[in-house]
C-alpha positions as CSV (number, residue, x, y, z in Angstrom):
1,X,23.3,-11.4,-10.0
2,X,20.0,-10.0,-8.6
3,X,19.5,-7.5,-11.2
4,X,20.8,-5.2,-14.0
5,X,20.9,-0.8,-14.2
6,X,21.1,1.2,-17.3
7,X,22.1,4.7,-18.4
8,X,20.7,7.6,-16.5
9,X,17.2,8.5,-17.3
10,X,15.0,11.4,-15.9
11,X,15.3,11.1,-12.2
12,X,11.9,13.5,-11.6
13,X,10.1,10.3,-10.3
14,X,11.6,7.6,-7.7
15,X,9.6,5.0,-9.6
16,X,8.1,4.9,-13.5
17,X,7.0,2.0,-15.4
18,X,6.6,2.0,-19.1
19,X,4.2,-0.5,-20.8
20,X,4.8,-3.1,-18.0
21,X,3.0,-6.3,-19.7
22,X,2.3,-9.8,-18.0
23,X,0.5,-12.5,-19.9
24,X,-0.4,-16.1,-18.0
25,X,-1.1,-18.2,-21.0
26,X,-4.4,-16.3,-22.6
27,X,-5.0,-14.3,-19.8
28,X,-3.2,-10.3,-19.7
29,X,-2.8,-9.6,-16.3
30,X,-1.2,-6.4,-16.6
31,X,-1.5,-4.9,-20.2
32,X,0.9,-1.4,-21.1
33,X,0.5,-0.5,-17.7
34,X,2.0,2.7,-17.0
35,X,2.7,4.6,-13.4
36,X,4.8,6.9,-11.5
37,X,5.6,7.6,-8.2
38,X,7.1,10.2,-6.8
39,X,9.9,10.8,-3.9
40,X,7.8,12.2,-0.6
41,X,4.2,10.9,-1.8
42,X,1.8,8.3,-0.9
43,X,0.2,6.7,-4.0
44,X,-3.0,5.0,-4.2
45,X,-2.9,1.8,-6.5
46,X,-6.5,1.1,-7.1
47,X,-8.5,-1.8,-8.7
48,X,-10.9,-4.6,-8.2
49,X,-9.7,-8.2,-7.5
50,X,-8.3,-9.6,-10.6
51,X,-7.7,-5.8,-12.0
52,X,-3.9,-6.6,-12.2
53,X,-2.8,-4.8,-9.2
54,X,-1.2,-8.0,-7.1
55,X,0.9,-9.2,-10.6
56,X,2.0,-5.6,-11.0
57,X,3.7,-5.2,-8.1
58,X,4.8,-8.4,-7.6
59,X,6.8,-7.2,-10.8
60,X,8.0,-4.4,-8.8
61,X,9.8,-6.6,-6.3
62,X,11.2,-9.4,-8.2
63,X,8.9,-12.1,-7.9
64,X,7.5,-12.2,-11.5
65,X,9.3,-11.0,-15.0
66,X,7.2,-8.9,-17.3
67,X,7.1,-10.3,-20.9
68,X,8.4,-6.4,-21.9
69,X,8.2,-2.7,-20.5
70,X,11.0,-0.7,-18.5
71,X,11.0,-0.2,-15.0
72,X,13.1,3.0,-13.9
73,X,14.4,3.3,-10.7
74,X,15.8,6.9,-9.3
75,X,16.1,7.9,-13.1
76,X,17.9,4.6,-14.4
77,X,16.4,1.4,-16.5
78,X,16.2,-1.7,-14.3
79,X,15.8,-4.8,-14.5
80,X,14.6,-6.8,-11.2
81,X,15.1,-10.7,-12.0
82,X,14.7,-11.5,-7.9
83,X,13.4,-9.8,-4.3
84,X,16.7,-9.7,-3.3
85,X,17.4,-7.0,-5.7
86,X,14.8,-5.4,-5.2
87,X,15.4,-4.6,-1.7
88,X,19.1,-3.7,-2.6
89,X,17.6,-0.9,-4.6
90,X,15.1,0.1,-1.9
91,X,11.7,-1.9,-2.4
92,X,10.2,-3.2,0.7
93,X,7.1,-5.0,0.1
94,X,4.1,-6.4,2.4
95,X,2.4,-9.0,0.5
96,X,-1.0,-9.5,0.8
97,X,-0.3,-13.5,1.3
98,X,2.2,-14.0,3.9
99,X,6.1,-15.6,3.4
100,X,6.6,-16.5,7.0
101,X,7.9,-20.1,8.4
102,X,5.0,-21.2,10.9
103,X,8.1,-23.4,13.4
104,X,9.7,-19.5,13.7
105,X,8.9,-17.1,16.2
106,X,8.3,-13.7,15.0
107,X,12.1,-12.0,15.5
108,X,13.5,-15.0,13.5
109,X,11.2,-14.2,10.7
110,X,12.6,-11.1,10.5
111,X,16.0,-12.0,10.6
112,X,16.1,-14.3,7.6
113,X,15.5,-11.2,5.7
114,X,17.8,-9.3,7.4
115,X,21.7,-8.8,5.8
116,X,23.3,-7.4,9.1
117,X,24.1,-10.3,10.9
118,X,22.8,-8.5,14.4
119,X,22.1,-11.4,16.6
120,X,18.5,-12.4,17.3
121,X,18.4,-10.5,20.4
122,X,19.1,-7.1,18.9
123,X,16.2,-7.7,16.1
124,X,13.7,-8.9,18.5
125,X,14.5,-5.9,20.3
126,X,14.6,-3.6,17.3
127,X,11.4,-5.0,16.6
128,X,9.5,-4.6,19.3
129,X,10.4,-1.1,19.3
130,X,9.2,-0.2,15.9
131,X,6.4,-2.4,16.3
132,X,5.0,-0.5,19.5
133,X,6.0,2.8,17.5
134,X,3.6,2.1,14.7
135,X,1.0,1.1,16.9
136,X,1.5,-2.7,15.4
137,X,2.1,-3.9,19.2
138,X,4.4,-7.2,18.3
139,X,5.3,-10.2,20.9
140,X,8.8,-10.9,18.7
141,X,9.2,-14.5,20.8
142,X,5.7,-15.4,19.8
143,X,5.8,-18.5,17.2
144,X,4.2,-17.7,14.0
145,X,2.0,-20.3,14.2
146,X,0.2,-19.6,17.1
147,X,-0.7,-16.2,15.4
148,X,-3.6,-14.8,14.2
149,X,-3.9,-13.8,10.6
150,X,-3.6,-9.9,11.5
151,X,-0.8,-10.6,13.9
152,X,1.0,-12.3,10.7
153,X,0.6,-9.0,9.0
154,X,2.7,-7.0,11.9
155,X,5.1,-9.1,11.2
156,X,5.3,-8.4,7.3
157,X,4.8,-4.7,7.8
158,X,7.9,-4.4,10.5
159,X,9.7,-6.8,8.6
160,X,9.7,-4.3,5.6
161,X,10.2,-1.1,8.2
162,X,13.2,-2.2,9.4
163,X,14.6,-3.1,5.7
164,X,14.4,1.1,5.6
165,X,13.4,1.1,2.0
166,X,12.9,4.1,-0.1
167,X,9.9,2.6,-1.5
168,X,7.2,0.4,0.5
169,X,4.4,-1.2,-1.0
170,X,1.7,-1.9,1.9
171,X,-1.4,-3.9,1.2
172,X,-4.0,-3.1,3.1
173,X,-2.5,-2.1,5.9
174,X,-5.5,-1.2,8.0
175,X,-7.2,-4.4,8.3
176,X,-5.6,-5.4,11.3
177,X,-6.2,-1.9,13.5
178,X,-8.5,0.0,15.7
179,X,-9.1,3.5,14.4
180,X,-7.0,5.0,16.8
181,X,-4.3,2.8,15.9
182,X,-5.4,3.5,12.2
183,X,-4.2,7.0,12.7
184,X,-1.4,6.5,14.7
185,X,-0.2,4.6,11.5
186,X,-1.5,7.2,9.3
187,X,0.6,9.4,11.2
188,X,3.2,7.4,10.4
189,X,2.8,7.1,6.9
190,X,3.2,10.9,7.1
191,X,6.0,11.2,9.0
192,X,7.9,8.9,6.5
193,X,6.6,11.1,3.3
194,X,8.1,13.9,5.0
195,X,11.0,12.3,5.2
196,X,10.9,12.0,1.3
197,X,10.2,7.9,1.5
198,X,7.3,7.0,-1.2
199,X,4.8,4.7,-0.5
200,X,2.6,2.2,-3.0
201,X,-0.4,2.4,-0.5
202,X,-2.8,-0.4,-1.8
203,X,-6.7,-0.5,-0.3
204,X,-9.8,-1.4,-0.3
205,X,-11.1,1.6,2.1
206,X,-11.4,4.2,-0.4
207,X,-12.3,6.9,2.5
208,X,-8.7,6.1,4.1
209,X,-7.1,6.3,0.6
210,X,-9.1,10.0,0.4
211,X,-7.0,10.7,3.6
212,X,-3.7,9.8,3.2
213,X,-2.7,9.6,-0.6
214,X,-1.7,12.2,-3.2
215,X,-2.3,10.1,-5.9
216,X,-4.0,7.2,-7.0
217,X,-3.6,5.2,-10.0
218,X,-7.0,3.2,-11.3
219,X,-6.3,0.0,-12.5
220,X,-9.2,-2.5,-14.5
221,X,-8.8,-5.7,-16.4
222,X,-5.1,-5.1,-16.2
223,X,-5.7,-1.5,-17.9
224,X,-5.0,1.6,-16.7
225,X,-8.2,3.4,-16.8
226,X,-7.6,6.7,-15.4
227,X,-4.9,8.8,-12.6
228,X,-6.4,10.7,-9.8
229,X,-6.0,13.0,-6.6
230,X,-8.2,10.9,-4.6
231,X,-9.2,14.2,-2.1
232,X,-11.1,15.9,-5.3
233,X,-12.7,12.3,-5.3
234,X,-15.7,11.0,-3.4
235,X,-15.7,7.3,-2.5
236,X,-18.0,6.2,-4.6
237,X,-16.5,8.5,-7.9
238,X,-13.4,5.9,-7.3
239,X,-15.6,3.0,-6.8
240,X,-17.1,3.5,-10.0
241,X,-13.2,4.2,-12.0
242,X,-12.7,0.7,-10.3
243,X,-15.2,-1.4,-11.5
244,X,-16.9,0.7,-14.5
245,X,-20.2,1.5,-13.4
246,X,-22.1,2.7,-9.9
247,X,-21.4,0.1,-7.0
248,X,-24.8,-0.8,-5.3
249,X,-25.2,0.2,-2.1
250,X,-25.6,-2.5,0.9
251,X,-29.2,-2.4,1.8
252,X,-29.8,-2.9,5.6
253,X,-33.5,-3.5,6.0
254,X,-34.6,-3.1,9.7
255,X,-34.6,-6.5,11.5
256,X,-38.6,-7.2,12.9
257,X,-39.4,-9.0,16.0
258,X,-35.9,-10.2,16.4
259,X,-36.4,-10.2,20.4
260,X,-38.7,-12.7,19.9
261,X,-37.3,-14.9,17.0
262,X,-35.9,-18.6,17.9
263,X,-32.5,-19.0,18.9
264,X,-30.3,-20.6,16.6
265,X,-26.8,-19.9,17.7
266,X,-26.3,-20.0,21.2
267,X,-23.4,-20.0,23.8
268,X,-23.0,-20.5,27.1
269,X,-20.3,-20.0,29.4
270,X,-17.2,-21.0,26.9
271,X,-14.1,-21.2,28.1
272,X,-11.1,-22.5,26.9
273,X,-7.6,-22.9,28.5
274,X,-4.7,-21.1,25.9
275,X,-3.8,-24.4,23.3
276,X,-0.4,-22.7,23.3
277,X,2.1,-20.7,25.6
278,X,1.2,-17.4,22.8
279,X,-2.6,-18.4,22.6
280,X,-4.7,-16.6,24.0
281,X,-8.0,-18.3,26.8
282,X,-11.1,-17.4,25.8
283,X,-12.9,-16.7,29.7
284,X,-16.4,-17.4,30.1
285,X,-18.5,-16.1,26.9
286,X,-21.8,-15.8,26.5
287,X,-23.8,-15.2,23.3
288,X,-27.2,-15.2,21.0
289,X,-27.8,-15.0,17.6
290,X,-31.6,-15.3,16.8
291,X,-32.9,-15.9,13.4
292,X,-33.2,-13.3,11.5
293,X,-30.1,-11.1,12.7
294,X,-26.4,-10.1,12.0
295,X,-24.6,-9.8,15.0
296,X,-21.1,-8.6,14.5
297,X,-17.7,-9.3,16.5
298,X,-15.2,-6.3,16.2
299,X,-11.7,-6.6,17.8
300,X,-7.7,-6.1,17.1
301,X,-6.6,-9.1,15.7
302,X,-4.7,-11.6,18.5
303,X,-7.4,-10.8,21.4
304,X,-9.0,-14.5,20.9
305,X,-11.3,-13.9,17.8
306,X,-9.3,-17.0,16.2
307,X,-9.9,-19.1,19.1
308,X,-13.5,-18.3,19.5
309,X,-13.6,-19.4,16.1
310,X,-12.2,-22.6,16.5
311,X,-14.7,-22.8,18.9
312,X,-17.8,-21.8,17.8
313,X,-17.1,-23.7,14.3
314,X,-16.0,-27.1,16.0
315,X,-12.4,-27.2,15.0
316,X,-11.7,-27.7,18.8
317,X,-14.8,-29.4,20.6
318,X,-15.3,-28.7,24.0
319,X,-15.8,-30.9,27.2
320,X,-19.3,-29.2,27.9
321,X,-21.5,-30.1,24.8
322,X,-24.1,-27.0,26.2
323,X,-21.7,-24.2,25.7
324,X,-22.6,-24.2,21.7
325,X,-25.7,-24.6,20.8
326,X,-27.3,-25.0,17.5
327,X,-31.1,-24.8,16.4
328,X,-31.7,-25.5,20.3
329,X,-29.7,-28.6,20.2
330,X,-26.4,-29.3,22.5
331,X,-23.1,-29.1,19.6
332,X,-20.1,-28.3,21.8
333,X,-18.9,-31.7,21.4
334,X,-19.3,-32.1,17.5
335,X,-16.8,-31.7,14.9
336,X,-17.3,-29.3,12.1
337,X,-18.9,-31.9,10.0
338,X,-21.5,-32.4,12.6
339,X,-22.3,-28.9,13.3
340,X,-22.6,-28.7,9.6
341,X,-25.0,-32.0,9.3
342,X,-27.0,-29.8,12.1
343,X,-27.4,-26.8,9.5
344,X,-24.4,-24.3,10.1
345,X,-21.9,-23.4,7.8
346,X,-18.2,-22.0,8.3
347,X,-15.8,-19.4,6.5
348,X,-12.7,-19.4,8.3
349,X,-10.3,-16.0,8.3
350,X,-6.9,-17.6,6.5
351,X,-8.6,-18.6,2.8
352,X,-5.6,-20.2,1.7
353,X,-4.6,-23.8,3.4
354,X,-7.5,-23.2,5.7
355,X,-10.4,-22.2,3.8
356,X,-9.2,-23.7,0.4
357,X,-6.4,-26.5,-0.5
358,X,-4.5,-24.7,-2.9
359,X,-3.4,-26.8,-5.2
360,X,-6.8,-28.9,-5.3
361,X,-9.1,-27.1,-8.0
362,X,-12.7,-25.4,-7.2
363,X,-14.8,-28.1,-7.9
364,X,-12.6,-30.3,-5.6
365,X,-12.6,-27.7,-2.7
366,X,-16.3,-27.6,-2.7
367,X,-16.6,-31.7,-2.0
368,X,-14.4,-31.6,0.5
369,X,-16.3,-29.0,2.5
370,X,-19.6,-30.7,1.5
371,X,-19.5,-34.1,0.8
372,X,-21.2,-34.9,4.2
373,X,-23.6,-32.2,3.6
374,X,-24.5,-33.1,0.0
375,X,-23.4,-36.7,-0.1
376,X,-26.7,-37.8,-2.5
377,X,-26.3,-34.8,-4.6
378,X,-22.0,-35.2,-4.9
379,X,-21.6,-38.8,-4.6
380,X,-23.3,-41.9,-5.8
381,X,-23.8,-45.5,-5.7
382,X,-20.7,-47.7,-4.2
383,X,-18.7,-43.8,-3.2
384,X,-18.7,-43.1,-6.8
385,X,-17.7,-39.3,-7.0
386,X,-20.6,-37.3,-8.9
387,X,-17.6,-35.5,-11.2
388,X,-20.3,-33.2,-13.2
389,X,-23.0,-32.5,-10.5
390,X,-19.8,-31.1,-8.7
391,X,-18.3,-29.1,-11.5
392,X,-21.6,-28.0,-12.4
393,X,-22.3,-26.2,-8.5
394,X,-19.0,-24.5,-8.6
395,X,-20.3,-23.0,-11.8
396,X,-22.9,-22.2,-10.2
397,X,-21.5,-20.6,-7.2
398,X,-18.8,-18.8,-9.6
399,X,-21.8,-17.1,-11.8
400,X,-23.7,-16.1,-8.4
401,X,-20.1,-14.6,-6.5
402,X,-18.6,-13.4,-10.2
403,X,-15.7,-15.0,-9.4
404,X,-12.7,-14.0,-11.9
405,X,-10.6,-16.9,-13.3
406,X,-8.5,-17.9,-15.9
407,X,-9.3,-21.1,-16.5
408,X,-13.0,-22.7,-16.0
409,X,-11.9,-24.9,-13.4
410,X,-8.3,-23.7,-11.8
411,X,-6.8,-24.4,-8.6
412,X,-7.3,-22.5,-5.7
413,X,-4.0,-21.1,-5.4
414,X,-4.4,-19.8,-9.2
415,X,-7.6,-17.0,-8.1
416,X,-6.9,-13.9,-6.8
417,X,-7.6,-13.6,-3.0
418,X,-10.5,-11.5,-3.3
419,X,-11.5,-14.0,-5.8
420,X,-10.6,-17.1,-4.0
421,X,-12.4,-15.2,-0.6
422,X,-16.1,-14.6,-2.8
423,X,-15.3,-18.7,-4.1
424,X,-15.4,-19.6,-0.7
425,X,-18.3,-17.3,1.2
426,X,-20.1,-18.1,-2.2
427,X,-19.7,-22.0,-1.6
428,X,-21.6,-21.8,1.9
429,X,-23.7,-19.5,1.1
430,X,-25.0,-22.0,-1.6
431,X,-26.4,-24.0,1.1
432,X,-29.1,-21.8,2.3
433,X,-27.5,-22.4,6.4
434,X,-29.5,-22.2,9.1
435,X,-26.7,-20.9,11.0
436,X,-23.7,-18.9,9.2
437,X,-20.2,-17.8,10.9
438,X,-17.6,-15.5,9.1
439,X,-14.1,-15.1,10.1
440,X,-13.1,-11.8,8.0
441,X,-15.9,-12.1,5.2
442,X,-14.5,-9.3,2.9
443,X,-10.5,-9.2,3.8
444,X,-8.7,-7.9,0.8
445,X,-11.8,-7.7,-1.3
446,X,-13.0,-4.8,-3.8
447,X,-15.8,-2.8,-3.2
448,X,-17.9,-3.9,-5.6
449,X,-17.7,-7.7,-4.5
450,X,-17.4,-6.3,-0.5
451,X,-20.9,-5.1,-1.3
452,X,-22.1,-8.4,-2.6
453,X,-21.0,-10.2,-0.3
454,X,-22.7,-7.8,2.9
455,X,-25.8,-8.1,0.8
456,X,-26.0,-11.6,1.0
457,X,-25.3,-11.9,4.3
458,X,-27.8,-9.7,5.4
459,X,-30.1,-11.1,2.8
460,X,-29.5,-14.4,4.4
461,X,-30.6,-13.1,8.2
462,X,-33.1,-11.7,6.8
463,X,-34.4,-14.9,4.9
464,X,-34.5,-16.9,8.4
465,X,-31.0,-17.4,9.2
466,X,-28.6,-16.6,12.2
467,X,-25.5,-15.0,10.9
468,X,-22.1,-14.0,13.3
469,X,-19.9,-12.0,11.6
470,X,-16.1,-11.7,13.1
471,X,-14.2,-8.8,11.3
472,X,-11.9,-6.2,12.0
473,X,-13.4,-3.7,9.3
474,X,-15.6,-1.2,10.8
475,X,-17.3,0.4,8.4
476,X,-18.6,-3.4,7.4
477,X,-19.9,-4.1,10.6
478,X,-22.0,-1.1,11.2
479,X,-22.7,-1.6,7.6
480,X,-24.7,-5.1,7.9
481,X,-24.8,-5.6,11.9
482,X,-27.7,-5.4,13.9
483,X,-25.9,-5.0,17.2
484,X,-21.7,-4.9,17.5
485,X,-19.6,-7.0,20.4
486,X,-16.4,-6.7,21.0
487,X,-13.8,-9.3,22.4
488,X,-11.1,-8.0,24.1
489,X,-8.0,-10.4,25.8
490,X,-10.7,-13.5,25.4
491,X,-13.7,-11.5,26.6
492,X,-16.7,-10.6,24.7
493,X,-18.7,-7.7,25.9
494,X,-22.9,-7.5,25.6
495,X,-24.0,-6.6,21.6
496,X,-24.3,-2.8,21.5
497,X,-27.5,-2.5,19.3
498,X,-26.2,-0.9,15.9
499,X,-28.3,2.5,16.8
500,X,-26.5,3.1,20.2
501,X,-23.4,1.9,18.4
502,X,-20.5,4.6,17.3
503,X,-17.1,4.2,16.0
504,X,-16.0,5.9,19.2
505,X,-17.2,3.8,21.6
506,X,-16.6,0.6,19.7
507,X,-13.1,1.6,18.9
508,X,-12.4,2.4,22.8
509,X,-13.7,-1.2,23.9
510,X,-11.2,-2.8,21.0
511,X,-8.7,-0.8,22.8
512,X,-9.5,-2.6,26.4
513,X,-11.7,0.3,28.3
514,X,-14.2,-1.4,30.0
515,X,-17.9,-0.2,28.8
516,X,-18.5,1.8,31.6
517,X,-14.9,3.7,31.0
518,X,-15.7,4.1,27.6
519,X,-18.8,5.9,27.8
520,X,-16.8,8.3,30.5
521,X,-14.2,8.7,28.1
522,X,-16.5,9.4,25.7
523,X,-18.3,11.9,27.8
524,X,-15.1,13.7,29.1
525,X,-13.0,14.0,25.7
């Protein structure tokens, strides 16, 4: 038995919770929530990390049991003990941490949560239909773990399409498209609310939520602080329901005598052969990033921004020590802890399992990403581990990133991911590098800590430092970049100084028009 349904209620809404309530321990995750959602809308759950919004709907779907309130589904009390249920009735759900088998490909992902019995073929084809339909272009024989964080996503998001759920729940959504495939998808979204399918549209990109959703429902500290048509809203009046006061704007201060500033990242001619038959070869890139400046790397997710990555960071060394350079000194063939010994510091794009062992605590995730690094300051005498000076700088880096836990110390797998992501940019950024690379700084993060964590990096360039920043968010990378690049299929075009940068142009070269083509297409539109 998946579940349980009670006497007819109203049946106005195709979704109301009544005092939903979820307590871990001490902490109130969710506290008397309350929240409808019509048939035929798109509804805006809003909060910051840690605002209760992941624990509610996981609640929704099964995965967690309230400790009391009354979910009502098409008019009727439910109760939804499992996922499986929850789908019977109608929920499809993209979680913001993926449930896919890395040894899979893609279609048989999508088949384990299929009840049809259609053979692979038919689902891979069904698939990559959909997939190309929503502008969420899909490879279903690819394995899963040859793919890319945002190619993961596709998969969760057609996954859920092809369930054909009354209700889906998307989490951020976006964060994997160019704008033009943006709206293509926002088209979608349409389409299906037309249809009278409802949808639990959850973002960080409060201009998109403006766009698309009806309403929006403002959760904080597992409250519900106040309901909303998010058009009659600016961003910033929904910023500040979110987090309870004005969110500071990022401050860009213009970058001075950056032509002439040292080099301290440079890269020459790297290329890399595909690792995999679904990776993709990285062909011939060339790149500086001088102290002082932000240069930013935009791109759809799969076109070889993990594998530059690997790269750059020394997860894979390469054969010619001269095509990475650091602080003017030959790194190609280090390891990450060398590259680190030589002043650079990495934040990869997957935080958990990558960026974070999940069931090792903070304190414990910070010496294992710097115990080379601070080896005096962590660990004494004989390999003695330093257990207080180690507790005592996560503190630290917890106060700086406001880093919402429930416990002083928990495991890694315990935060938030917006609050395990500022835990880990926070942990580098402790270091004062001389050289800092970001994989997706602000994935899945509120506004208000998106904001603290663009100011620091720019603070950082502006302190001395070389920063690249890889991200698929726009808005962030005109936000803190000093000139944009854009890797398409393994190439990277020339930076594009931010003030001959637009979101046309960038979003045409992400798209695969050559820079010349883009500026005619541009001109000729």
């Amino acid at each position: 038995m998946g579940g349980t349904v009670s006497a007819n209620q109203d049946d106005a809404n195709l979704l109301e919770v009544r005092g939903l309530t979820k307590t871990f321990g001490t902490l109130t995750a969710c506290d008397h929530v309350d929240l409808t959602v019509a048939k035929g809308e798109i509804h805006a759950l809003l909060g910051e990390n840690g605002a209760g919004k992941s624990t509610l709907v996981k609640m929704l779907f099964g995965t967690l049991e309230p400790n009391s309130g009354e979910i009502f589904w098409n008019g009727q009390a439910v109760t939804i003990t499992n996922p499986g249920f929850a789908k019977k009735l109608g929920i499809g759900m993209v979680f913001q941490h993926f449930s896919l088998f890395e040894a899979l490909t893609a279609a048989e992902n999508i088949a384990l949560s299929l009840d049809d019995g259609s053979p692979i073929s038919t689902i891979a084809a069904k698939a990559r239909a959909l997939s190309y339909s929503y502008g969420l272009p899909l490879d279903p024989q690819s394995l899963v773990g040859d793919l890319s964080v945002g190619e993961r996503q596709r998969i969760e998001i057609i996954r859920c399409l092809l369930q054909t759920p009354q209700l889906i729940i998307l989490d951020e959504p976006t964060s994997v498209l160019t704008p033009q495939e943006a709206d293509n998808l926002f088209e979608t979204l349409e389409r299906l609310r037309s249809e009278g399918k409802s949808i639990l549209y959850i973002s960080h990109r409060l201009e998109e939520v403006k766009r698309i959703c009806d309403r929006a429902t403002v959760l904080r500290h597992g409250k519900v602080v106040g309901h909303c048509n998010p058009r009659k809203e600016t961003a910033a009046s929904l910023a500040r329901m979110m987090v309870g006061n004005d969110v500071q704007a990022v401050v860009r201060a213009p970058a001075q005598g950056i032509e002439t500033a040292q080099p301290l990242l440079e890269i020459r001619g790297l290329s890399r052969k595909p690792a995999t038959p679904f990776s993709i070869p990285l062909k011939n890139i060339n790149l500086t990033v001088r102290a002082g400046e932000v240069i930013g790397i935009a791109g759809v997710a799969g076109n070889g921004q993990g594998e530059f990555f690997e790269s750059v960071s020394g997860e894979v060394p390469q054969q010619d020590a001269a095509s990475v350079r650091i602080r003017g000194k030959d790194a190609g063939g280090l390891s990450i802890t060398g590259r680190r010994l030589m002043g650079a510091a990495f934040v990869p794009e997957e935080r958990l399992g990558h960026g974070a062992a999940p069931r090792m605590k903070l304190s414990e995730n910070l010496l294992l990403s710097r115990h080379a690094t601070d080896g005096k300051v962590f660990v004494g005498a004989g390999g003695m581990v330093k257990s207080d000076a180690i507790y005592a700088a996560a503190q630290r880096i917890i106060k700086a990133m406001d880093v919402r836990k429930s416990a002083a110390d928990p495991e890694a797998a315990a935060l938030s991911g917006g609050n395990l992501q500022k835990f880990i940019v926070g942990r580098e950024l402790d270091r004062r590098p001389s050289v800092m690379v970001v994989n997706q700084p602000t994935w899945g993060v509120d506004a208000g800590a998106a904001a603290h964590i663009r100011q620091t990096l720019i603070e950082l360039a502006r302190s001395g430092s070389a920063v690249l920043v890889i991200s698929q968010d726009l808005d962030e990378l005109f936000e803190i970049s000093d000139a944009i690049a854009v890797m398409h299929n393994g190439e990277l075009s020339k930076p594009l100084p931010i003030a001959e940068a637009t979101f046309e142009k960038i979003g045409l070269l992400m798209g695969g028009a050559e820079p010349g083509h883009a500026e005619h297409a541009l001109e000729t539109s």
